[in-house]
Backbone and ligand atoms as CSV (ligand in chain L), in Angstrom:
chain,resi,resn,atom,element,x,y,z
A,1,UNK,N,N,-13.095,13.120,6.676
A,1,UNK,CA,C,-13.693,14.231,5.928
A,1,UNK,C,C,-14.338,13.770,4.637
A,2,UNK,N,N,-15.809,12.530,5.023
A,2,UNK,CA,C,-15.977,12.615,3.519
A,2,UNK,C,C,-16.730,12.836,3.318
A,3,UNK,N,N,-17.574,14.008,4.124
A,3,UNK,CA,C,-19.151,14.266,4.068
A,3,UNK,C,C,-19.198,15.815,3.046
A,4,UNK,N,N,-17.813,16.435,2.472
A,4,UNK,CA,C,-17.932,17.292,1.334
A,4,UNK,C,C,-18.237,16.891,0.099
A,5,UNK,N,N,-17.198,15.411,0.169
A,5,UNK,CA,C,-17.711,14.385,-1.193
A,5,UNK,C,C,-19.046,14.221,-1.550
A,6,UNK,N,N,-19.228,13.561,-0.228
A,6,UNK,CA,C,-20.680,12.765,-0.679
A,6,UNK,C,C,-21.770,13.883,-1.146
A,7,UNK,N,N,-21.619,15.353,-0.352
A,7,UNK,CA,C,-22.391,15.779,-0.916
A,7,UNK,C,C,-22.276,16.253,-2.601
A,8,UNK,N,N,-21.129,16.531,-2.285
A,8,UNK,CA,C,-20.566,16.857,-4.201
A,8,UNK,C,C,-21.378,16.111,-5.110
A,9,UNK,N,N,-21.203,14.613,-4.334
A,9,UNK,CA,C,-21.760,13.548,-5.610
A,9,UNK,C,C,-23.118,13.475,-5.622
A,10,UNK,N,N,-23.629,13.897,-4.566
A,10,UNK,CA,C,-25.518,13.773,-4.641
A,10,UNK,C,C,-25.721,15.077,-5.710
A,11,UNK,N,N,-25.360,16.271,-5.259
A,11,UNK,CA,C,-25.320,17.348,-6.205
A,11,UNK,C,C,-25.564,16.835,-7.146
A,12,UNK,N,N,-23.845,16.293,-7.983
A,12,UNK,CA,C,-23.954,15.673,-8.906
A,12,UNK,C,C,-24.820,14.889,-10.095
A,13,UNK,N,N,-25.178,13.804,-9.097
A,13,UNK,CA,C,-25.743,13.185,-9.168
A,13,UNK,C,C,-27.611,13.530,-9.247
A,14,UNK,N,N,-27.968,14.277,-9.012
A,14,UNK,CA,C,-29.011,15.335,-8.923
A,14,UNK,C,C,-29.579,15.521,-10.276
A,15,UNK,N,N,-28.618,16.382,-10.583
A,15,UNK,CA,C,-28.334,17.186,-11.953
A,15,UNK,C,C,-28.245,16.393,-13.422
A,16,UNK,N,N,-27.431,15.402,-13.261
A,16,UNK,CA,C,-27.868,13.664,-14.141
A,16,UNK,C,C,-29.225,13.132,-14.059
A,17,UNK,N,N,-30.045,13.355,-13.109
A,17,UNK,CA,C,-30.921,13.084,-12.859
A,17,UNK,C,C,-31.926,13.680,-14.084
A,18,UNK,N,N,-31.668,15.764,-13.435
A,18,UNK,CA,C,-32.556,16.670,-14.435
A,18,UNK,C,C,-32.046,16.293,-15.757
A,19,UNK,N,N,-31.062,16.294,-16.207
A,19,UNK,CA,C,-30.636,16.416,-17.422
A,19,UNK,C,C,-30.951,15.010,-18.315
A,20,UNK,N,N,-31.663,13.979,-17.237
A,20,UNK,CA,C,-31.780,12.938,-18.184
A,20,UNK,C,C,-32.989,13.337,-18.669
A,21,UNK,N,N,-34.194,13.354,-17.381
A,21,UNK,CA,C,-35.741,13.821,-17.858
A,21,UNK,C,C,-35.733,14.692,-19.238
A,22,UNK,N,N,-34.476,15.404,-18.869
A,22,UNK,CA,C,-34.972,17.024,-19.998
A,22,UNK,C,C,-33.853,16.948,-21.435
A,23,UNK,N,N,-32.972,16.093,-20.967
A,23,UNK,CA,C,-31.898,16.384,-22.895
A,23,UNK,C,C,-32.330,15.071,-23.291
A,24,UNK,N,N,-33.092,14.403,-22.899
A,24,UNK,CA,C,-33.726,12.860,-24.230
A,24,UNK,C,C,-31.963,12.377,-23.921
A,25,UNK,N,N,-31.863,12.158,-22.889
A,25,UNK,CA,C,-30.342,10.899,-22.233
A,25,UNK,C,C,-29.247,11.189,-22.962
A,26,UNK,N,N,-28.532,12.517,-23.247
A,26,UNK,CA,C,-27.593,12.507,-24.104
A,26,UNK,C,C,-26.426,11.991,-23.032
A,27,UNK,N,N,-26.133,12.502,-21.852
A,27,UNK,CA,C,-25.408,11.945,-21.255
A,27,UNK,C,C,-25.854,10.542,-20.004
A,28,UNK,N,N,-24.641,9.837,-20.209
A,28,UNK,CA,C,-25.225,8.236,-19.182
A,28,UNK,C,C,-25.101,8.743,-17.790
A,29,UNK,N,N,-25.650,7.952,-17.071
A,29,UNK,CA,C,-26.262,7.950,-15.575
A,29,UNK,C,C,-24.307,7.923,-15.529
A,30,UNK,N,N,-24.342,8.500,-14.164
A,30,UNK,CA,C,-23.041,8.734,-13.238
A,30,UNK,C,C,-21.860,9.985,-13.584
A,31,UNK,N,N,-22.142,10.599,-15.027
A,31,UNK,CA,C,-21.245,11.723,-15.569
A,31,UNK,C,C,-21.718,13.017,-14.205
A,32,UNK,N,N,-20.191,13.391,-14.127
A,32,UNK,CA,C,-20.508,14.496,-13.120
A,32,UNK,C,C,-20.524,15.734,-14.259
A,33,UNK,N,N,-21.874,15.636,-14.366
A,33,UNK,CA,C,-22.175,16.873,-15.351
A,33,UNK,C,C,-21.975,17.731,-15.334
A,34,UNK,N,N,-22.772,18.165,-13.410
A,34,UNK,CA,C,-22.899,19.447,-13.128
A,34,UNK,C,C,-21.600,20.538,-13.184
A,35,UNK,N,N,-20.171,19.600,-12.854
A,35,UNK,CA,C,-18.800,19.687,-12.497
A,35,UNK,C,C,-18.707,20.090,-14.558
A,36,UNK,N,N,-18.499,19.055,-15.328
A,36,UNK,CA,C,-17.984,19.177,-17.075
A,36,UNK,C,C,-18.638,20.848,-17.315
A,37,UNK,N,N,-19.747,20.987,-16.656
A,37,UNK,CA,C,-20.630,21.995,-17.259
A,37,UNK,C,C,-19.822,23.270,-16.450
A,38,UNK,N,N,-19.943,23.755,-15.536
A,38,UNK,CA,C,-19.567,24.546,-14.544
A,38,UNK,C,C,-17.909,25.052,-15.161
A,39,UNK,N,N,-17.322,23.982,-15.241
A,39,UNK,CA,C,-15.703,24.424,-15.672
A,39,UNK,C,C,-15.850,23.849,-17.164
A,40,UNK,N,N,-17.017,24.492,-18.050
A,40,UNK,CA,C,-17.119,24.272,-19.375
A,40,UNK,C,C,-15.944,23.451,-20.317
A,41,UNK,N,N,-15.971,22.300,-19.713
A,41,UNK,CA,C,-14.940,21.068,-20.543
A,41,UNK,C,C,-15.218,20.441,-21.639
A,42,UNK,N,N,-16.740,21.176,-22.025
A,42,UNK,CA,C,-17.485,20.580,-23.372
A,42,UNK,C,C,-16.966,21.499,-24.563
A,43,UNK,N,N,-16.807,22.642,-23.826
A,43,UNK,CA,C,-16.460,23.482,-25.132
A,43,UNK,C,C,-15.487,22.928,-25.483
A,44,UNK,N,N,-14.194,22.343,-25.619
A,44,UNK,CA,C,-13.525,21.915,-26.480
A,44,UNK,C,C,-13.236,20.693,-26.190
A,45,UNK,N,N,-13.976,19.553,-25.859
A,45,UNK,CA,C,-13.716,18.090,-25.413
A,45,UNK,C,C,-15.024,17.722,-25.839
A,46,UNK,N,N,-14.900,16.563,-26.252
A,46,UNK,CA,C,-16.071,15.489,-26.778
A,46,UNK,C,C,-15.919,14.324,-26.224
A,47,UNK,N,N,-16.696,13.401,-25.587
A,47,UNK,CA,C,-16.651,12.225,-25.024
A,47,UNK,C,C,-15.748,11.375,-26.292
A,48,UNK,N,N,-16.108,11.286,-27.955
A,48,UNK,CA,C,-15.522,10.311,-28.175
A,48,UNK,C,C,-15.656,10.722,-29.676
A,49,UNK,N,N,-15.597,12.547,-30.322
A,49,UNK,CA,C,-14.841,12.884,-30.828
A,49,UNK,C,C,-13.800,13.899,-31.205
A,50,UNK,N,N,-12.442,13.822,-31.298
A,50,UNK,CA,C,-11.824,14.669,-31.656
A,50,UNK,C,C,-12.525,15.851,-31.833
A,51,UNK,N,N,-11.877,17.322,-30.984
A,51,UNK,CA,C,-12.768,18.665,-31.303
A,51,UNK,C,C,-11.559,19.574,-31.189
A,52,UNK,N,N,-11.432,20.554,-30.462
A,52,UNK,CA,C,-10.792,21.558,-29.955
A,52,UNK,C,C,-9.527,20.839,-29.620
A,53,UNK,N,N,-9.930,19.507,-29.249
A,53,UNK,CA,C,-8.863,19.323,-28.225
A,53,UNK,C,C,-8.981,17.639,-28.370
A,54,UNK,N,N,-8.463,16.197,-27.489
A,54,UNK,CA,C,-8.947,15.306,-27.720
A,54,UNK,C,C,-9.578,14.644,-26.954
A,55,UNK,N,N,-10.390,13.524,-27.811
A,55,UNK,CA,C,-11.364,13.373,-26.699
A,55,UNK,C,C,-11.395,12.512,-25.555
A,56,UNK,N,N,-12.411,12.398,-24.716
A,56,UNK,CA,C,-11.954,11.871,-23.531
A,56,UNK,C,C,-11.945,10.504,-23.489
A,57,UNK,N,N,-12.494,9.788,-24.476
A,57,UNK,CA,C,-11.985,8.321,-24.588
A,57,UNK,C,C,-10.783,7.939,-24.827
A,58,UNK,N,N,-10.052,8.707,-25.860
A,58,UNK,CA,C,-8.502,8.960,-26.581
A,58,UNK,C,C,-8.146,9.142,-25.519
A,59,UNK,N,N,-8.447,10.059,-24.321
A,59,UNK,CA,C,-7.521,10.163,-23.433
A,59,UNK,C,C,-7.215,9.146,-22.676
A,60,UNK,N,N,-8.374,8.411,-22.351
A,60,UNK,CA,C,-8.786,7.625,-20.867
A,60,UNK,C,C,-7.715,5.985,-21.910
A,61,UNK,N,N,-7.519,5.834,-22.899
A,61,UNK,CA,C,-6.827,5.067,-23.628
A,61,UNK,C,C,-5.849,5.380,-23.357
A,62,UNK,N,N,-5.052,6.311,-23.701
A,62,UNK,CA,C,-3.875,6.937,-23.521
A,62,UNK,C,C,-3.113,6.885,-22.347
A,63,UNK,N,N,-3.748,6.952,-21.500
A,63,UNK,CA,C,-3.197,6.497,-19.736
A,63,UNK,C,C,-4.012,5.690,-19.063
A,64,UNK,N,N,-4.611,4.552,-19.544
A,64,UNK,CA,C,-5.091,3.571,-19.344
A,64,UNK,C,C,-3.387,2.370,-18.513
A,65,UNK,N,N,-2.350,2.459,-18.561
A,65,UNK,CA,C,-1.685,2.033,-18.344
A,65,UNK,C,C,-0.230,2.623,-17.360
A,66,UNK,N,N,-0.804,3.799,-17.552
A,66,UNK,CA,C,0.526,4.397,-17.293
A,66,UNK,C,C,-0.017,5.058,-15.217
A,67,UNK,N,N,0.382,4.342,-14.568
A,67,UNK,CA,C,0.338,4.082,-13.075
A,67,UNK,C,C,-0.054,5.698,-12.507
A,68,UNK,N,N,1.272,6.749,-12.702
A,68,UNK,CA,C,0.208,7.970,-12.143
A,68,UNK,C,C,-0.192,9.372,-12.566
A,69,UNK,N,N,-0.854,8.401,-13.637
A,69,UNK,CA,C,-1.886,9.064,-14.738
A,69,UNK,C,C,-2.465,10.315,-13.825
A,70,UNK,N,N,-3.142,9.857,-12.893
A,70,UNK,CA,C,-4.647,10.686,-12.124
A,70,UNK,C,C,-3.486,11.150,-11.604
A,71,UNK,N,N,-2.597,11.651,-10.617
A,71,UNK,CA,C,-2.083,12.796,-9.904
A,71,UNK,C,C,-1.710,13.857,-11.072
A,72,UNK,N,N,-0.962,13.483,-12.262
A,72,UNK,CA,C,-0.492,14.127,-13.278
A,72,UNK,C,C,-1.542,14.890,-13.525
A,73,UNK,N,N,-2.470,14.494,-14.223
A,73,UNK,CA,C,-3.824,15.162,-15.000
A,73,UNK,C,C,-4.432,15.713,-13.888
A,74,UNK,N,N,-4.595,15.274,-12.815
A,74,UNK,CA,C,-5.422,16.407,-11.895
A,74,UNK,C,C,-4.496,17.602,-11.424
A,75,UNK,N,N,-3.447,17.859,-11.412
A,75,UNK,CA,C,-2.355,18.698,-11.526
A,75,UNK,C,C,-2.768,19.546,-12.455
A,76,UNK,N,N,-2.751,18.768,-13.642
A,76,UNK,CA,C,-2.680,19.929,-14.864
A,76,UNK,C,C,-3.745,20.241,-15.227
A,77,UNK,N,N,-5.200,19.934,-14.807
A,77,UNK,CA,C,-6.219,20.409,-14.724
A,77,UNK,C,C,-6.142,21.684,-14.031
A,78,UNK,N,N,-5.487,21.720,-12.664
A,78,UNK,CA,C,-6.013,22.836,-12.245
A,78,UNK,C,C,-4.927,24.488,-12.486
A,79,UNK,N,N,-3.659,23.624,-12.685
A,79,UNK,CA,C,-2.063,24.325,-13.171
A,79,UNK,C,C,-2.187,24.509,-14.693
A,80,UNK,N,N,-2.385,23.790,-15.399
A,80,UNK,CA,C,-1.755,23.716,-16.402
A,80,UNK,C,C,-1.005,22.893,-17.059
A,81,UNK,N,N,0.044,23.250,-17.566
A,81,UNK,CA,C,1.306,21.990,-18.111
A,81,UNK,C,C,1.428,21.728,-19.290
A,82,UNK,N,N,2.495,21.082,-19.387
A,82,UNK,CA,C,3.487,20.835,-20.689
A,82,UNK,C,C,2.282,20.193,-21.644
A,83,UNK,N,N,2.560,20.110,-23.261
A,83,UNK,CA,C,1.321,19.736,-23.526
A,83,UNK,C,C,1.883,18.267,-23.663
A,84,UNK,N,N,0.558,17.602,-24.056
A,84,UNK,CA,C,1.219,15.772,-24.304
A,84,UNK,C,C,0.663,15.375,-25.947
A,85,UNK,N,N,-0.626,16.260,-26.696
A,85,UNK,CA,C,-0.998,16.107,-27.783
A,85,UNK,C,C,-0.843,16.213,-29.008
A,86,UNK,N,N,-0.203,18.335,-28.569
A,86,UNK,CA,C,0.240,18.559,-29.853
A,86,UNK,C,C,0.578,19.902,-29.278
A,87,UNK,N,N,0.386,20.915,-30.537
A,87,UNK,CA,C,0.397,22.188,-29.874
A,87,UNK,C,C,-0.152,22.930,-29.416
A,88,UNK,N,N,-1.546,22.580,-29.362
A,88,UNK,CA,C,-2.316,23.639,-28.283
A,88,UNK,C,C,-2.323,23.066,-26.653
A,89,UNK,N,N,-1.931,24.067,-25.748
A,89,UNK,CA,C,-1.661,23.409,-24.777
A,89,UNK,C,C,-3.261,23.588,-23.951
A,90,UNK,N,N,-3.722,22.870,-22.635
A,90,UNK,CA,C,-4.640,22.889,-22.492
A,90,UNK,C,C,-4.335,24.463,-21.406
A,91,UNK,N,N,-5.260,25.171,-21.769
A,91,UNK,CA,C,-5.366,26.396,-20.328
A,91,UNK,C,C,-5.866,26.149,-18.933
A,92,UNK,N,N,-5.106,26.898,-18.727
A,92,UNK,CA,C,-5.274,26.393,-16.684
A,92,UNK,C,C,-6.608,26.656,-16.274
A,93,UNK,N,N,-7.101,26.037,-15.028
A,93,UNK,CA,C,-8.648,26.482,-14.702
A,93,UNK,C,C,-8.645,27.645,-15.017
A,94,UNK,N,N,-7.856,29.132,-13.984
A,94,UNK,CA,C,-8.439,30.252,-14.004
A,94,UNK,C,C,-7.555,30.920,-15.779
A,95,UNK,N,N,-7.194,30.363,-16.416
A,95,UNK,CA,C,-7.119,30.748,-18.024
A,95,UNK,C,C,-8.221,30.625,-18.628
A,96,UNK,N,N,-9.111,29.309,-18.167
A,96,UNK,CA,C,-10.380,29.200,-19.172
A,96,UNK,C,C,-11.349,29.660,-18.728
A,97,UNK,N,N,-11.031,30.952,-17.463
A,97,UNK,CA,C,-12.102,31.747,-17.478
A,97,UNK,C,C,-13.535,31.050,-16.171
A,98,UNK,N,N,-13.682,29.648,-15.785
A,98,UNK,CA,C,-14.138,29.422,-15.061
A,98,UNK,C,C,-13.923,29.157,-13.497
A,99,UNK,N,N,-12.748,30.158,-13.054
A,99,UNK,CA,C,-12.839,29.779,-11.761
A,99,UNK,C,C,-11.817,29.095,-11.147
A,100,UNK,N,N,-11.405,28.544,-9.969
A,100,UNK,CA,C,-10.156,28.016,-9.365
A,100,UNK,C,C,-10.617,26.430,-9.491
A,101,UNK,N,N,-10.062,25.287,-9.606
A,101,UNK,CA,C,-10.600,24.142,-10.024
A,101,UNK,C,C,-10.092,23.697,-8.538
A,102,UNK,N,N,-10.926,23.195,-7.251
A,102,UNK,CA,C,-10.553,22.706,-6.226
A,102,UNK,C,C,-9.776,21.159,-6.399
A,103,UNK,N,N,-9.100,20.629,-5.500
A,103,UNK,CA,C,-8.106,19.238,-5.678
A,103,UNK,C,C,-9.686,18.076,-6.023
A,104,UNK,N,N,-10.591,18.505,-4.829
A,104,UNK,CA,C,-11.621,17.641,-5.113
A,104,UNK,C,C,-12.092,17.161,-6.349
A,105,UNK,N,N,-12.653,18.858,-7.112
A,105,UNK,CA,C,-13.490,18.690,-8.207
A,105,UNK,C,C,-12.387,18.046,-9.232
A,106,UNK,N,N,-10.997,18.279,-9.650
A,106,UNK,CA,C,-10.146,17.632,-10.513
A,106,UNK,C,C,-10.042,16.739,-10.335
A,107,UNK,N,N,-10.255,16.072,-9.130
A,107,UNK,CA,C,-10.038,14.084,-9.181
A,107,UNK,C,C,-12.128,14.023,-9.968
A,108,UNK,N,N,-12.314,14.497,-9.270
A,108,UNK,CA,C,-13.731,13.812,-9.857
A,108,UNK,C,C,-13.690,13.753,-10.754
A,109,UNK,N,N,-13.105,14.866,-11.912
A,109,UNK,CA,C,-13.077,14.980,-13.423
A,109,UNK,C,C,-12.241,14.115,-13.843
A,110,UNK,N,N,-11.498,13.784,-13.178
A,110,UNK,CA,C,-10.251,12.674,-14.101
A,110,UNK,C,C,-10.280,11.678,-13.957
A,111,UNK,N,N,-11.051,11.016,-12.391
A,111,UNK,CA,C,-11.440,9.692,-12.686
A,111,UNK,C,C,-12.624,9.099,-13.586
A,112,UNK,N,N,-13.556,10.578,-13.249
A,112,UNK,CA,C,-14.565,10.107,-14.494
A,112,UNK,C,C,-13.695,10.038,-16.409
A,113,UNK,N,N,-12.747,10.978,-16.718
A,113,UNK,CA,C,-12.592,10.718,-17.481
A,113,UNK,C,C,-11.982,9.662,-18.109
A,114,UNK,N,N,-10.841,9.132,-17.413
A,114,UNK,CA,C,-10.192,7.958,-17.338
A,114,UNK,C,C,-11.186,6.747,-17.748
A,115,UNK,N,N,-12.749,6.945,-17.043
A,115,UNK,CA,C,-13.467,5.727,-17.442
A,115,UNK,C,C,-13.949,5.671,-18.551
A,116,UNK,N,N,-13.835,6.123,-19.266
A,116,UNK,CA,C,-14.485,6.657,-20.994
A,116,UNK,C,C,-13.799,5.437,-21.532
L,1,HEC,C1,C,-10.044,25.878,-24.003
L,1,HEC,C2,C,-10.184,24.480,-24.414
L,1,HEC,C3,C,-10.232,23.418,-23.311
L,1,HEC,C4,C,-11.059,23.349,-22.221
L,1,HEC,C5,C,-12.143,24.324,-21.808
L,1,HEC,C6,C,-10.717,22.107,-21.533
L,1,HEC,N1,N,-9.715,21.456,-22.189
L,1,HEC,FE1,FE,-8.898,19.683,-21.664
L,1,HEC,N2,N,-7.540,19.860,-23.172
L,1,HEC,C7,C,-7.508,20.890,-24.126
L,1,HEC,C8,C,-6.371,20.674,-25.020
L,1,HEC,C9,C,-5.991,21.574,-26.191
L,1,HEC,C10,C,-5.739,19.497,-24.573
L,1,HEC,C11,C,-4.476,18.844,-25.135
L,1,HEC,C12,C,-3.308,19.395,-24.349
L,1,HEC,C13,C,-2.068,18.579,-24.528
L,1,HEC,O1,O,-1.565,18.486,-25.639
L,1,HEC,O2,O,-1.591,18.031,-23.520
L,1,HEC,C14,C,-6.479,19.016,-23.408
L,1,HEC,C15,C,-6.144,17.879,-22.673
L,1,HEC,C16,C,-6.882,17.366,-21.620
L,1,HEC,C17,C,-6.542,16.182,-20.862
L,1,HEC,C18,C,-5.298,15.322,-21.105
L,1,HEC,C19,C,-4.097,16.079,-20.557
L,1,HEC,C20,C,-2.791,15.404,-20.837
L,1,HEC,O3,O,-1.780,15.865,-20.273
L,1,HEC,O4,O,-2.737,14.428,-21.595
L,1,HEC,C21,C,-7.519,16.010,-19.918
L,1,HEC,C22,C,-7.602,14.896,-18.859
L,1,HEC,C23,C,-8.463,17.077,-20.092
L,1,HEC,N3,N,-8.065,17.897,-21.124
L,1,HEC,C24,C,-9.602,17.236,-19.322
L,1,HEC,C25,C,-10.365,18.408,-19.318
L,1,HEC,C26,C,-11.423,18.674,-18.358
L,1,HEC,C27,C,-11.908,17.694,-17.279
L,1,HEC,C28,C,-11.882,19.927,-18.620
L,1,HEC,C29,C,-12.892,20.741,-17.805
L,1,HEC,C30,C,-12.435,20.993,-16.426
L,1,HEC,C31,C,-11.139,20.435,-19.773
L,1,HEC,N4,N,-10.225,19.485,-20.152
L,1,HEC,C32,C,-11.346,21.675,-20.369
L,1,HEC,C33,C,-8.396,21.931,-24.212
L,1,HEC,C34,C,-9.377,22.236,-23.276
């Protein structure tokens, strides 16, 4: 079953495309944009500064070592969970208002973030 992926990532990948022609390259070739944008992860996340929340380099540091980082965080992407930062805890997909976060789209988001 990996012909849902692949299309996910052409999508994806699509949309990186428009957004390079048209935002003057704010984001690099391979960010699954279309996905950050859709389940609005910009509103309180910054590639690499502290905002709402922290950012995704701090993060991708942060469990850079720790073995099963990606099942955890794609969990609590779409659940929720204990916080690990401070006290604002992060809200569950359907808390932040965008929707049910499929198992798919949360690995995509967390391995991309992890690479920051
Ligand atoms: C309403 C604000 C908000 C939105 C929207 C949001 N986040 Fe977060 N996020 C937070 C906060 C606050 C934390 C810190 C929570 C904690 O202390 O564990 C966090 C933490 C995280 C973490 C680390 C979790 C941990 O346990 O260490 C990841 C990964 C993450 N966010 C990814 C995303 C992605 C991907 C999206 C879009 C699908 C997103 N976030 C949308 C506020 C938000």
């Amino acid at each position: 079953m990996s012909w849902p992926n692949k299309r996910h990532l052409l999508c994806a990948l699509g949309t990186v495309t428009t957004m390079l022609g048209g935002a003057g390259g704010a984001l690099a070739d391979g960010e699954p944009t279309a996905l950050l944008d859709r389940y609005r992860c910009m509103f309180c996340h910054t590639v690499d500064t502290p905002f709402r929340a922290p950012s995704f380099r701090e993060i991708a540091a942060h469990y850079h070592r720790v073995p099963d980082a990606s099942a955890m965080l794609e969990g609590k992407l779409r659940l929720g969970g204990r916080t690990h930062w401070g006290d604002m805890p992060m809200p569950s997909a359907a808390e932040r208002g965008a929707g049910a976060l499929s198992r798919e789209d949360a690995h995509v988001l967390v391995q991309w973030v992890l690479r920051q």
